[in-house]
C-alpha positions in Angstrom: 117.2 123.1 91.2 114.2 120.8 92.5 113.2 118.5 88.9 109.5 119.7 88.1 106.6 116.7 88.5 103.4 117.9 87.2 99.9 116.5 88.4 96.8 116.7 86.0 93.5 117.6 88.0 90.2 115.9 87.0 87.3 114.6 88.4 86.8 111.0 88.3 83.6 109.2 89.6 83.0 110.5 92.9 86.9 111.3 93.2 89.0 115.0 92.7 92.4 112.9 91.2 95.7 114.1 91.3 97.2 112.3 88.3 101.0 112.4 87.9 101.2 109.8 85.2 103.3 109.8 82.3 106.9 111.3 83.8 110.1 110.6 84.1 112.6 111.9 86.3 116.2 110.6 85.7 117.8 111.6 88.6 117.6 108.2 90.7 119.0 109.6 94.2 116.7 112.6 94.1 114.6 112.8 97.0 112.5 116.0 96.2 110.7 117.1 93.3 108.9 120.9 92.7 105.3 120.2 92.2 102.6 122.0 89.6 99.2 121.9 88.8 96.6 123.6 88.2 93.2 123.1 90.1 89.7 123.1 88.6 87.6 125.8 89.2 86.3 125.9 92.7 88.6 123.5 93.3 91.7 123.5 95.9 93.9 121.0 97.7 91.6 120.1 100.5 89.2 118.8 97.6 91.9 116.5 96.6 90.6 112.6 97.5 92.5 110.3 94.7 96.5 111.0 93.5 97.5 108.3 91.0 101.6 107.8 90.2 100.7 105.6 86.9 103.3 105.2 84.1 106.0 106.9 85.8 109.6 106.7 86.1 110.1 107.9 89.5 112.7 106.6 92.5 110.3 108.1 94.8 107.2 109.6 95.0 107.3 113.3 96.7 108.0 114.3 99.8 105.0 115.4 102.5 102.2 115.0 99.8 100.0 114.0 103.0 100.4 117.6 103.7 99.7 118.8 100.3 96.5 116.6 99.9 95.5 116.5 103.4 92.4 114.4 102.4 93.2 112.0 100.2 91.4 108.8 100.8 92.9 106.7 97.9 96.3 106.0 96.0 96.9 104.5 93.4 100.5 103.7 92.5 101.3 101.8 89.4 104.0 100.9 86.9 106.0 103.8 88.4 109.8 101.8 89.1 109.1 103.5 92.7 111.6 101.5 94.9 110.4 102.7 98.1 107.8 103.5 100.1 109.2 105.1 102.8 107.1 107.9 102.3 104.3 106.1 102.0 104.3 105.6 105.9 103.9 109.2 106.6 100.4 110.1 108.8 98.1 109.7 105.9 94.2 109.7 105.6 94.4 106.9 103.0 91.2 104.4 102.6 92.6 102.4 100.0 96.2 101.6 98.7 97.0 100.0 94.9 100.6 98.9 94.3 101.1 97.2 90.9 103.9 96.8 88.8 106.4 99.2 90.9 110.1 97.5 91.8 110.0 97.8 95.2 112.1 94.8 97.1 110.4 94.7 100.5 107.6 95.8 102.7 108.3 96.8 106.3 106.6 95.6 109.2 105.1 99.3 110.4 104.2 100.0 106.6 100.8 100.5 108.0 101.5 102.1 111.3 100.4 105.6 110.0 97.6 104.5 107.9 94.5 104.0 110.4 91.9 104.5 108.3 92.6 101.8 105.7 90.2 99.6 104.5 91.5 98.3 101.6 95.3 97.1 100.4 96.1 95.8 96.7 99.1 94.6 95.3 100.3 93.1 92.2 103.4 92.4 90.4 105.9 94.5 92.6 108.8 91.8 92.5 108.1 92.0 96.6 111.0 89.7 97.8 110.3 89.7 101.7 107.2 90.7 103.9 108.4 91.2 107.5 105.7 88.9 109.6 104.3 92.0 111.6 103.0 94.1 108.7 99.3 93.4 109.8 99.8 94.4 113.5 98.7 97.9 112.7 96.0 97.4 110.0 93.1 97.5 113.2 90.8 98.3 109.9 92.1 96.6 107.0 89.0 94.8 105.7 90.3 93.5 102.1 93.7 92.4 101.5 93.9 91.4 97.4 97.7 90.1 96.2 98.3 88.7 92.9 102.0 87.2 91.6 104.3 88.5 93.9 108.1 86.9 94.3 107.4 86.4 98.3 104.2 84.2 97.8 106.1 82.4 94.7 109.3 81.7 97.1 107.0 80.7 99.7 107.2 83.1 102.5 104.8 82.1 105.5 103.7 85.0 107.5 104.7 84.0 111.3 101.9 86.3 113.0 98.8 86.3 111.0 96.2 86.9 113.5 95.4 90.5 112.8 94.5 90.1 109.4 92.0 86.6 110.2 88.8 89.6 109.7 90.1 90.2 106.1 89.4 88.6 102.9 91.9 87.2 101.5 92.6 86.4 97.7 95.9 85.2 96.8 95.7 85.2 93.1 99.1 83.4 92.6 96.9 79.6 93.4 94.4 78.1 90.9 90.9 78.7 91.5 90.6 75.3 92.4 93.2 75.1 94.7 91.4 78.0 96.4 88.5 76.5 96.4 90.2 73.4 98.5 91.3 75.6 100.6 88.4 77.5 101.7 86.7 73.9 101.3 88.8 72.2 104.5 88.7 75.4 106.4 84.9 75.6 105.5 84.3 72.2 107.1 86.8 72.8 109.9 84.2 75.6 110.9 81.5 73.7 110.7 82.4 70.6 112.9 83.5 73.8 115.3 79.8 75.1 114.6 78.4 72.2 115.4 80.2 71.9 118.7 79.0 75.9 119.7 75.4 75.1 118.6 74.9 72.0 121.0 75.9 74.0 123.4 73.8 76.8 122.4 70.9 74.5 122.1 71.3 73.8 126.0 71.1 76.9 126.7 67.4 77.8 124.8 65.4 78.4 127.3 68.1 80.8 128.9 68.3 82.8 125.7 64.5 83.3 125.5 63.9 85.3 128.8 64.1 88.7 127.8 65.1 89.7 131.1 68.6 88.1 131.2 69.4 89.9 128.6 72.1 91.8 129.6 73.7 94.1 127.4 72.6 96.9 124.9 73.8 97.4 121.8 73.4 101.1 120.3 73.5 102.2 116.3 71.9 105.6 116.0 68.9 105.5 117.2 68.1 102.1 117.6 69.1 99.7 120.7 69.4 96.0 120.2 69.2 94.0 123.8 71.0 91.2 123.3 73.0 88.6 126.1 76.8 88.8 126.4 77.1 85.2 126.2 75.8 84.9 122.9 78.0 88.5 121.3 80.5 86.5 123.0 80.5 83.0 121.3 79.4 84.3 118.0 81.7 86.7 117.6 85.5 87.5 118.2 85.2 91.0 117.9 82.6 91.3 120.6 84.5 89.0 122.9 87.3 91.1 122.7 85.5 94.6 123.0 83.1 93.4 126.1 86.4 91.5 127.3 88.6 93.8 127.9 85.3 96.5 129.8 83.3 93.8 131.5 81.3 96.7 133.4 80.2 97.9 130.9 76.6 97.2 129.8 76.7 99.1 126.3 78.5 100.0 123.0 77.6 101.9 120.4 78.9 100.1 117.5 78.9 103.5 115.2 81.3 104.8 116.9 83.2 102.2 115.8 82.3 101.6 111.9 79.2 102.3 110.1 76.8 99.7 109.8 73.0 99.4 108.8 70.6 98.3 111.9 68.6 96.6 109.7 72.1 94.2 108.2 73.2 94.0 112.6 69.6 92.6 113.2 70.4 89.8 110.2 73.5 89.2 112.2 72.0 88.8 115.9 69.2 86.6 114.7 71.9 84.3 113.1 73.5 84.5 116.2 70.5 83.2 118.2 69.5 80.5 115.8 72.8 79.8 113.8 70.5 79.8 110.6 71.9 82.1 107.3 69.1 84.5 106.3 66.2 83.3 103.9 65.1 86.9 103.1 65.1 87.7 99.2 65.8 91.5 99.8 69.0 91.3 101.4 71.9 93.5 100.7 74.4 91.0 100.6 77.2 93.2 100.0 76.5 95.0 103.3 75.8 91.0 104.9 79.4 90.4 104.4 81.2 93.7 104.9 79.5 94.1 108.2 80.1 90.3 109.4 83.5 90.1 108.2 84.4 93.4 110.3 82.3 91.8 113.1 84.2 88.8 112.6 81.4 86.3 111.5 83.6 84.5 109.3 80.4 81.7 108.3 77.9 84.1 108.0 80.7 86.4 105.2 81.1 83.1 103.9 77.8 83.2 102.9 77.2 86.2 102.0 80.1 86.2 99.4 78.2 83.2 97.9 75.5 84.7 97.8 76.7 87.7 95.8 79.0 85.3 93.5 75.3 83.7 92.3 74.0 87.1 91.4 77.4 87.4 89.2 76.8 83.7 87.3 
């Protein structure tokens, strides 16, 4: 007979949570639990968007739960001795991952191969021994990446193939704030000797830039169209490069379709693009500034954006 997990149902913030905290199931080798609960009223699986494992003493969490909460968006798995998460890479609709305090040795190179939609990937204290260097080549959307004191960054494990995840921002929590700030200090200057480099070159080009007719390539959000040159998406931005790279014929993109961003934030971004200046506005959501440059790959312009939000904080 299948050991019974219960799951508590509440709303939490904007979130229907499946909570199935506070269990133990003693069995180590079991691979399938039988799972109860009982929904709020109105409520059914579909409305399902959070499922917490918190305080458990699971092996593993249950089998084909992406099929029982076909629209969960977040998980939150914590303090739960969960020593795998090979279930974890079934198809999921997950936005955001949280792994703290679980035992689990190693993280495989596809974990994110069936997790498209994520956005968001925290983890903390999981006594992660190994990382295989890969992991990132399937997070196309991963936009924050937080790690705090795990054994691979304390051993000093390297990834070998880091390139994917360059559009994230990255915390690693195990280094002092002011060895971070070092850090991002050398590569803020390596940037802007690079800067300076693209802007000459930019500069030569002025007159160019200003004849509206040259411009020769539209860029679509909703309703709005933004005419813009290639040369310039191109230089600025990484992301664009390798979108109008790899269609050269074509003369449009509708960025929506792509992720959702504000036209009035993408027209902050295309001025800095033309003049290489940061915004002087006093209106600006910054928040959105660096969400939307950091998936567009404006790594300066996220830079200060970030800054910008740190000051409101202080």
């Amino acid at each position: 007979m299948k050991p019974k997990l219960h799951c508590k149902l509440y709303l939490a913030y904007d979130n229907y949570t499946a909570d199935f905290g506070f269990q133990t199931i003693e069995k180590k080798i079991e691979n399938s639990y039988q799972l109860t609960w009982k929904h709020l009223p109105g409520k059914n699986n579909n409305h399902v968007t959070c499922v917490k494992f918190k305080n458990c003493n699971l092996w593993n969490f249950p089998e084909d739960i992406n099929i029982i909460f076909p629209n969960m968006k977040i998980m939150h798995i914590e303090n739960s001795k969960i020593h795998s998460v090979e279930r974890l890479q079934q198809k999921m609709s997950l936005e955001k991952l949280i792994l703290r305090r679980n035992e689990i040795p190693f993280l495989p190179g596809d974990f994110f191969s069936n997790m498209p939609h994520l956005n968001n990937f925290k983890m903390s204290e999981n006594r992660i021994q190994f990382v295989e260097p890969n992991i990132f080549d399937n997070a196309e959307n991963l936009s924050l990446v937080q790690y705090n004191n795990e054994q691979f960054i304390k051993n000093g494990y390297e990834f070998k193939s880091w390139e994917p995840i360059k559009k994230a921002l990255l915390e690693d929590c195990s280094k002092s704030p002011w060895k971070r700030y070092y850090d991002e200090k050398k590569i803020l200057e390596a940037e802007n000797q690079k800067l300076i480099q693209e802007k000459s070159t930019l500069m030569k080009l002025q007159n160019v830039l200003k004849d509206e007719d040259l411009k020769d390539f539209t860029i679509i959000i909703g309703s709005q169209q933004f005419k813009v040159h290639k040369l310039v998406l191109v230089a600025n931005s990484s992301f664009f490069a390798k979108k109008i790279k790899s269609n050269p014929d074509n003369g449009k993109m509708y960025l929506m379709d792509l992720f959702d961003i504000n036209p009035e934030i993408f027209q902050i971004i295309l001025d800095y693009f033309y003049t290489q200046e940061f915004p002087k506005a006093m209106n600006i959501d910054y928040q959105q500034l660096m969400m939307a440059s950091t998936r567009l790959k404006v790594k300066l312009l996220a830079k200060f954006a970030c800054d910008k939000l740190v000051e409101k904080i202080h």
